[in-house]
C-alpha positions in Angstrom: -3.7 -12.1 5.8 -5.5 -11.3 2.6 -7.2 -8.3 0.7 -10.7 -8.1 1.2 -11.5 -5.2 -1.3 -10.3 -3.2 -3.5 -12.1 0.7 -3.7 -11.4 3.7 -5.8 -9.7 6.1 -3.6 -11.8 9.0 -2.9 -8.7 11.9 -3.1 -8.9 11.5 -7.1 -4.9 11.9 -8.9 -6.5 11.3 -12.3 -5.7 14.8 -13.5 -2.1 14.2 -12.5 -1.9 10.6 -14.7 -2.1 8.5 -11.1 -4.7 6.1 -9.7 -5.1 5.3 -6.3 -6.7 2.5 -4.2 -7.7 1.5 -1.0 -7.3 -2.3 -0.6 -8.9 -3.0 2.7 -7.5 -6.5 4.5 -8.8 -9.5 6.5 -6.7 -8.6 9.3 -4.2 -5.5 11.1 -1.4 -4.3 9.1 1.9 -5.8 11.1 5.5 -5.4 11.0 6.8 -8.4 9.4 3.7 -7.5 6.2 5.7 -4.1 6.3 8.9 -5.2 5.7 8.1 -7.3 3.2 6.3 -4.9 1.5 9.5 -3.0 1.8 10.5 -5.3 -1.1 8.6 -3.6 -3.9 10.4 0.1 -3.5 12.2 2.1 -1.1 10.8 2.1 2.4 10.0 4.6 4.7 8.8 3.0 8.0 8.4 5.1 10.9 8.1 2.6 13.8 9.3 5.1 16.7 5.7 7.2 16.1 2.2 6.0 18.7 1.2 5.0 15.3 4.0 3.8 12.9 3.7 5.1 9.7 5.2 3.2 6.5 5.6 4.2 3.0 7.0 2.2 0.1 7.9 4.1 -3.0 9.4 3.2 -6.6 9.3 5.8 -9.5 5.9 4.5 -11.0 3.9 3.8 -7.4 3.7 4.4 -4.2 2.1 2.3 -1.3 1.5 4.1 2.4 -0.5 2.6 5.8 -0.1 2.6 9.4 0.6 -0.4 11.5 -2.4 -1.7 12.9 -4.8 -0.4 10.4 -6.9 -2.9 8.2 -6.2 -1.0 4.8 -3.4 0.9 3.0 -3.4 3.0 0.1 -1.6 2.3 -3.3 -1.2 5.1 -5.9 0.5 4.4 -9.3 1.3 5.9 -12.6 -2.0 4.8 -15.1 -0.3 1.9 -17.1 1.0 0.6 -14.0 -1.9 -0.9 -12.4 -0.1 -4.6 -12.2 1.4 -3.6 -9.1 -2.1 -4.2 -7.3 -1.5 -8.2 -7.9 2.1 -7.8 -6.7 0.8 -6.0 -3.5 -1.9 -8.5 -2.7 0.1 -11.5 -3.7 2.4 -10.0 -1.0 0.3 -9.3 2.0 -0.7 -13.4 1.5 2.4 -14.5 1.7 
């Protein structure tokens, strides 16, 4: 699976000194992207729910989705914008 796009997230955090993104992908969000996902913060990962919820959060970004969707959302800290590459280089793997 791969990112497709990358778009400016409508629900704007600039006053707050965060950026967020929607990176939309090639494909459905699955469990084993999720888990390694995991690997970049401390995971939250509601699989139990009719739609599993995950969230993966470190003290300068946070990444969130549902399983099955084609995009997830990552918000970081401005400065920390690097984490995009490590997000996408990790969906591809």
């Amino acid at each position: 699976m791969r990112v497709t796009d990358r778009r400016e997230s409508i629900e704007l955090c600039t006053e707050s000194g965060w950026q967020a993104y929607d990176l939309i992908l090639d494909g459905q969000m699955d469990r084993d992207t999720i888990l390694r996902l995991g690997k970049l913060g401390d995971l939250t990962y509601l699989e139990m729910l009719k739609q599993p919820f995950y969230r993966i959060e470190q003290n300068f970004y946070m990444i969130k989705g549902l399983e099955g969707a084609d995009r997830l959302r990552v918000a970081m800290l401005t400065g920390h914008e690097e984490i995009l590459k490590r997000v996408e280089e990790t969906i591809a793997q």
